[in-house]
N, C-alpha and C positions, 0 to 999 in steps of 0.2 A: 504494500500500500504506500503510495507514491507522501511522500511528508514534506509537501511543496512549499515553499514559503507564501504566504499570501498577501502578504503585507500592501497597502494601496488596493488590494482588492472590493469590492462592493457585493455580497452576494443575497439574496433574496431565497427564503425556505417559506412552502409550506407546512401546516402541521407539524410544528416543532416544540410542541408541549410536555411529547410523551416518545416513550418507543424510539423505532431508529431517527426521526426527526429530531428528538431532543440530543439525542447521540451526535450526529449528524453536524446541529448546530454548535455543541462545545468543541468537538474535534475543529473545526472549522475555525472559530474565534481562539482556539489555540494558537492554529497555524499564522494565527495576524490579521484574517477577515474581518472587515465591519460586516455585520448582518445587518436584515430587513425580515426579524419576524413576524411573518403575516398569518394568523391565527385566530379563533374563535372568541377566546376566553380572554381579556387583558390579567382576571387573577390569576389562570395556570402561567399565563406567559410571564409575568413577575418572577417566577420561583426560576423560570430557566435563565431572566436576564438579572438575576441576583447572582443565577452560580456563572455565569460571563462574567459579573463582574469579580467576582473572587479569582477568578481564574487570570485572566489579563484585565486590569481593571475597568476603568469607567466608560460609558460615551460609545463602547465597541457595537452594542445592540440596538436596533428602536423596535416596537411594536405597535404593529396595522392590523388593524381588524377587518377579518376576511371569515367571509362564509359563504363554504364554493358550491351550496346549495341554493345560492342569489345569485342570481348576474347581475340585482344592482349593487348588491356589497361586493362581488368583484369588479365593478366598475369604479365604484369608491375606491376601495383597496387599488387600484392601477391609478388612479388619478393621485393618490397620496404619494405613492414611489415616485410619479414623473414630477409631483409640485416638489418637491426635495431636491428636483435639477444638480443631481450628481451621476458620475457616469453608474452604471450596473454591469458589472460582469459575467453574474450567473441567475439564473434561476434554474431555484432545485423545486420540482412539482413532486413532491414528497406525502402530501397530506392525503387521506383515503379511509375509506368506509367500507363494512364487508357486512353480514349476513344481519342489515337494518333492513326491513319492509316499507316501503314510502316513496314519496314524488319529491321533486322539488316544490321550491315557491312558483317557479313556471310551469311545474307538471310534468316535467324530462322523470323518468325510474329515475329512484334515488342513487344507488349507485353510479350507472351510469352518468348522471347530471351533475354531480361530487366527484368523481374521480376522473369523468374526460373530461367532460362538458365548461366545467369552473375551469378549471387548467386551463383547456382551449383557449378560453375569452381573454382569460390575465396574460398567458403566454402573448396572445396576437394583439394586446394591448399594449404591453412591455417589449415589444420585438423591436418595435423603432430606436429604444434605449438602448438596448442591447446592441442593436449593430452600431450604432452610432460610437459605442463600450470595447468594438471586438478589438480582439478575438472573447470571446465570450463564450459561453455553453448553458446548453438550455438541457438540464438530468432531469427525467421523468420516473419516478420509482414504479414500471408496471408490475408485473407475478406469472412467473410460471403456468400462474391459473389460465393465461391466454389462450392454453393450447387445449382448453376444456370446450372450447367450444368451435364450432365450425364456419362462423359467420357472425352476422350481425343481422336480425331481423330491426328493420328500422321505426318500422310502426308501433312497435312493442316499447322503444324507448320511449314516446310519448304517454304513456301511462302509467301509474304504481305497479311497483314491485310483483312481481304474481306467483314467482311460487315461495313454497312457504322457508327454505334454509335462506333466499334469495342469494345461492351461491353461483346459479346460473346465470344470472343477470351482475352479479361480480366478476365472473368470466369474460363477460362480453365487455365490461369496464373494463378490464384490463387488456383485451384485446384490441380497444377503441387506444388507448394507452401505446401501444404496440402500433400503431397503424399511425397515429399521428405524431411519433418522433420521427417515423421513419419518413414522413410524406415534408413534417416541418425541414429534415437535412432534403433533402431534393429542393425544395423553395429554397431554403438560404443558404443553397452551396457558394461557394465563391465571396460569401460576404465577411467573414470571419467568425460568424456564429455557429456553430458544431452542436450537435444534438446527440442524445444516450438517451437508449432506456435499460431497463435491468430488473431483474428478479431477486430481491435481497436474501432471499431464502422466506422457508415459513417461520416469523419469527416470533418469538412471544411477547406479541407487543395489544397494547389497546386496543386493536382495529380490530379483532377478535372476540372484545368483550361482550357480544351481543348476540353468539353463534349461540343456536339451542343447545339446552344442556348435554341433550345425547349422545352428541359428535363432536364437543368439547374432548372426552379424553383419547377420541384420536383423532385429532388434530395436535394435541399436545406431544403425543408421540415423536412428531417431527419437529419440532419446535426448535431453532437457536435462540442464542443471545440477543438482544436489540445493539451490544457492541460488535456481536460478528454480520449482525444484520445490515448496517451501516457502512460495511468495509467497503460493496461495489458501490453506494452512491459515493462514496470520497473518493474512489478511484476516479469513477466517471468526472467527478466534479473537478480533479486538481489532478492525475495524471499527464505532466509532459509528453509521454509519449502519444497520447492519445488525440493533439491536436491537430493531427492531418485525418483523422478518422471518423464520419459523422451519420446521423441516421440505423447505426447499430445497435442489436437489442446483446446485453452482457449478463452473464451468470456469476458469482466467483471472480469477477474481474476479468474474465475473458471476456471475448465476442463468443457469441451463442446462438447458434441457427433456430431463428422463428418456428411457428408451426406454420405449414401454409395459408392457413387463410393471413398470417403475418405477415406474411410476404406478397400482399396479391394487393399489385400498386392500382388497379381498378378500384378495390375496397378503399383504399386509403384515400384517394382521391375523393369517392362518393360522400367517406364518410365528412373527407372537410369541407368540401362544397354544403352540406347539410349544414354540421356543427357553424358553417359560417352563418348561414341563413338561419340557423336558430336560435343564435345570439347577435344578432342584431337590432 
């Protein structure tokens, strides 16, 4: 795991309260990053920019309130980053949601609308920064779960959750994950801006807390650390070597072959012309 300097760096995390995000952001502010924690809760987010500041001290963190189940509190949340008129180096789309039953406040499946959807909008909201910042990288934390499913039923997004673990419709969140870093590094080849996604492993973190009780202890079975869960987005985020490399999905800090519908630059296309049009 690459322990790059960061110093002058600017980076931007979501969901950095808890689990690999909270990981995630001290590693980070170690290495000499100022962060942009963009998060729910301003009193979880207190306890993470208390231990930043014990760590390397004061002024390193700010906190923006983002809730990626709004598209107008991500439109807040991006209007806050650009009025601060500092360049941005990274954005890590780190925050996510797993077996909750629900819609957004627009109606998108919960999942789905929280884990691409909010990304989407702040990503394509922040891009202008970002290139204007490059070289820069845009880490997207998706899941292995990608390859649970074969597609993307599009219709199904616009309505609540339907079955009842809602890990099929988590599936397809993370496959939507998977399709739009891949489709974001095609858009902004050539600009300085580099795109990752990655599978952190299944890690024992809060995104979990809300799986029915039955299939809690195996899923625990596989379960890592949230410090080993964090190791591929620090890769992706600060690895040297990795800045001529863009639009790959990584396991382990390798590159990691998609499942097909991963790969299928028709979907990825579709689904951003969509995600465009339904955050607008």
């Amino acid at each position: 795991m690459s322990d790059r300097d960061l110093n002058g760096r600017t980076l931007a995390i979501t969901g950095a309260t808890a689990g690999i995000g909270r990981v995630t952001a001290l590693e980070l502010a170690r290495r000499g990053a100022k962060l942009l924690l963009l998060n729910r809760s301003a009193d979880r987010t207190a306890a993470v920019l208390s231990a930043i500041e014990d760590t390397v001290g004061a002024n390193r963190a700010r906190f923006i309130a983002l809730d990626l189940a709004s598209l107008d509190s991500v439109r807040d949340a991006a209007n806050q980053v650009l009025a601060l008129d500092e360049p941005l180096h990274g954005l890590i789309n780190n925050a996510g949601i797993a077996s909750i039953r629900g819609a957004t406040k627009e109606g998108f499946e919960l999942a789905f609308g929280t884990n691409h959807l909010g990304h989407f909008l702040l990503t394509s909201l922040l891009l202008e920064r970002l290139t204007a910042s490059a070289p820069s990288r845009v880490v997207t934390v998706a899941s292995r779960a990608h390859t649970r499913t074969r597609g993307i039923d599009f219709d199904a997004l616009q309505r609540p959750t339907k079955t009842y673990t809602g890990y099929p419709e988590y599936a397809v969140s993370k496959l939507a994950n998977v399709l739009f870093s891949a489709e974001l590094g095609r858009r902004t080849r050539g600009t300085g801006v580099t795109t990752y996604s990655l599978h952190p492993g299944v890690v024992a973190s809060e995104i979990w807390r809300r799986i029915p009780g039955l299939f809690q202890p195996i899923v625990k079975m596989f379960m890592i650390s949230n410090e080993d869960g964090a190791k591929t987005t620090l890769h992706c985020a600060t690895a040297p070597e990795l800045e001529s490399e863009t639009g790959l999905y990584y396991d382990e800090c390798r590159p990691h072959r998609t499942s097909r519908a991963g790969r299928d630059d028709a979907l990825a296309a579709e689904l951003w012309k969509r995600s465009e049009a339904w955050t607008r």
